[in-house]
N, C-alpha and C positions, 0 to 999 in steps of 0.2 A: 504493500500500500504506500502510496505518494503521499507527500502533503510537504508545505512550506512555511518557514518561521521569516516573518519580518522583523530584521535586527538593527535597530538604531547606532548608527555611530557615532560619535560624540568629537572625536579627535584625530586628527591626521594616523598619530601611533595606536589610537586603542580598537586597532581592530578584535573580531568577534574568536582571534588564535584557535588553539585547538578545540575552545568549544564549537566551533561554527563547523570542526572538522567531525567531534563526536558525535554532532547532532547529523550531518549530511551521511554520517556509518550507519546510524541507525532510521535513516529514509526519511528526514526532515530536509529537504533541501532550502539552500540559506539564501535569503536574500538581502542583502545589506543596502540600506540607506548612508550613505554620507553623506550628515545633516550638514556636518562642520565644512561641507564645500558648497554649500547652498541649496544642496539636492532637497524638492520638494517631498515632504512627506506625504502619504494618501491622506483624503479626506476619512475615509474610514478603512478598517482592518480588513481584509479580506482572505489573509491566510490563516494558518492552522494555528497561529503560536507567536507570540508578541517577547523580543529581545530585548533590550535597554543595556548598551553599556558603560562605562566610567567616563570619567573627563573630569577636568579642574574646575565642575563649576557647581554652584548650587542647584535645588531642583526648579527652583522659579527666578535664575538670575538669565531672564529674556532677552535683557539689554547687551549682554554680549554672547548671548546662544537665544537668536531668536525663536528656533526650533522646538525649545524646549515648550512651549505653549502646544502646539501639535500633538507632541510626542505627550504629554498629558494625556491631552483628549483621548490618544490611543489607548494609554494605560485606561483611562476611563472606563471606555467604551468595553474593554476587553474583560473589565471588572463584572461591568453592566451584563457582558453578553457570556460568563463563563468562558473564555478564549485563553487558554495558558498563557502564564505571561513569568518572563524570568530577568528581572533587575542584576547588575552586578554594579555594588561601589554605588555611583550617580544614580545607573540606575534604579538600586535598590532604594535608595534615598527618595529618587523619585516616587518610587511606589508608594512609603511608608506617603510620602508629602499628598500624591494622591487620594490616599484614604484614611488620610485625617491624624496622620502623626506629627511627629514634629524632627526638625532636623535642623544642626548649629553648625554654625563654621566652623573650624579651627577647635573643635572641642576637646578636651583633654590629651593626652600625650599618642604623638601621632605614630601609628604601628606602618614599617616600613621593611618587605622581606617574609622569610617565610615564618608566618608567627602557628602558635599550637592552638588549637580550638578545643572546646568542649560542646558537646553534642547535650540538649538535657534532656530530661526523662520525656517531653512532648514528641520528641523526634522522634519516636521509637513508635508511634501510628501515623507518622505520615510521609504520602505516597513516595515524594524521594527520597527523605533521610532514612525510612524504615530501615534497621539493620546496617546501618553504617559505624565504624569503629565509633567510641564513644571520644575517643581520643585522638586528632587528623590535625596534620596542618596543612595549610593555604598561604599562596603569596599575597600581602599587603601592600599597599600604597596610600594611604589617607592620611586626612588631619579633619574631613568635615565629618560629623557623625551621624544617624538617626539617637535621637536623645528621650524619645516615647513612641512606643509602637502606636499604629491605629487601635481604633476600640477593637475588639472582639479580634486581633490577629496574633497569631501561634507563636510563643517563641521558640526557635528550634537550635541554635548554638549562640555561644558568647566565648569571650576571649577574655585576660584581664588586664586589658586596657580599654578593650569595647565590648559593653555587653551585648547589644545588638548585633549580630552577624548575623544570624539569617534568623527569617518569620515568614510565617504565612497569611497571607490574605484572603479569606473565602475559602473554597478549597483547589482553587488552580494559578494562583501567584504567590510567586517567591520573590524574594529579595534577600541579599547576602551581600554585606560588607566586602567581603575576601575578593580574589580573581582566581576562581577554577582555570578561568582559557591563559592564565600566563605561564610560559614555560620557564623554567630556572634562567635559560641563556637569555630571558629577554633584562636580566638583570644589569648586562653585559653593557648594555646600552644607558643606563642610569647613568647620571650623572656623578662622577667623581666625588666633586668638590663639594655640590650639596649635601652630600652625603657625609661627607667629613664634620660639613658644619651641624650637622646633628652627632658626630659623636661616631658615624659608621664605619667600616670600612668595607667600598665594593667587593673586593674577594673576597672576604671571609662572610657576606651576605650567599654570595654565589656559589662558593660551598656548603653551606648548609640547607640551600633550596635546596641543591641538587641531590645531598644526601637524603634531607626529607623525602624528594618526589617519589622515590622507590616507592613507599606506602601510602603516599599520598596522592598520585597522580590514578590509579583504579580505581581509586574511590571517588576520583571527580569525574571519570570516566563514566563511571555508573550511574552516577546523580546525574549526568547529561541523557547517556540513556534513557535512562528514567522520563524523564521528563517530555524527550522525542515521541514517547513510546505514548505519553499523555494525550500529547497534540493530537497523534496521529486516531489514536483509538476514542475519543472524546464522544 
């Protein structure tokens, strides 16, 4: 069975990486918007499964990501109509911002690299997280946070420096802090110097994704599947 995910993209580098690969494996074929080069969004949703991904900006900062009013509406509509829908970073932000949470800039100490997650005891009945280690880690890039979930949505992992990582909305949108699609080497490409000025250093970030992804990279694998497998059979 065919079916198609409309994935928002935010930013010349943030493309949809390997998730856009794990979802196309399991018969989601991707279609990418690049908002950030003026590409028109649809007036409404028409494929199986609604993307959203990261970028440096707020969920409603219009005035320099006009798109983002758009890509709302989509999330909206997609809420409105039961339409999977999978936030990452931005995106996730956007979701929560959508359905009524709340989201701060520059919020507490900002996680950059592959940080450790904990999974809580909600994740264990739902449809992606079911069964996933309790214990995973994901590559990081933020400083802006979700700071209260929407009313009535799941919490499904936290970290200890963001509690919010991933929640559910309804029962067919997610949002997640983290970046499932970044591979270790895209570390490679960070910037040096910023990185110093918080205290990091790029190699020793880039060794430890890597050593993470071993155990961590099937598991985001699967949570993509999952989620394909959503769209498709809905």
């Amino acid at each position: 069975m065919a079916g198609k995910a409309l994935v928002v993209q935010n930013t010349a580098r943030g493309g949809p990486g390997r998730f856009g690969d794990w979802l196309a494996e399991a018969g989601l074929a991707v279609e990418i918007v690049r908002a950030y080069e003026g590409t028109p969004l649809p007036p409404r949703l028409t494929q199986d499964a609604l993307v959203v991904l990261g970028g440096g900006f707020m969920p409603d900062d219009d005035v320099r990501a006009p798109w983002l009013a758009p890509t709302r509406a989509l999330v909206a509509q997609a809420l409105d109509d039961s339409i999977p829908v999978f936030g990452i970073c931005l995106g996730g932000q956007l979701l929560a911002h959508v359905a009524g949470g709340e989201v701060a800039a520059e919020h507490g100490e900002p996680e950059i690299g592959s940080t450790p997650l904990t999974l809580r005891a909600e994740a264990e009945s739902d449809p992606l997280f079911h069964g996933l280690p309790r214990r995973v880690t994901a590559i990081e890039r933020h400083v802006d946070a979700v700071t209260a979930l929407p009313p009535g949505a799941v919490w499904l992992a936290e970290s200890e420096r963001c509690p919010y990582q991933a929640f559910r909305v309804g029962e067919r949108a997610w949002g997640v802090q983290f970046h499932p699609e970044t591979e270790p080497e895209r570390i490679r490409t960070w910037d040096a110097q910023r990185l110093a000025a918080e205290g990091l250093d790029r190699a020793a970030l880039l060794r430890r994704a890597t050593e993470d992804a071993v155990a961590a990279t099937p598991v985001w694998r699967q949570l993509t599947y999952r989620f394909a497998e959503l769209a498709l059979f809905r």
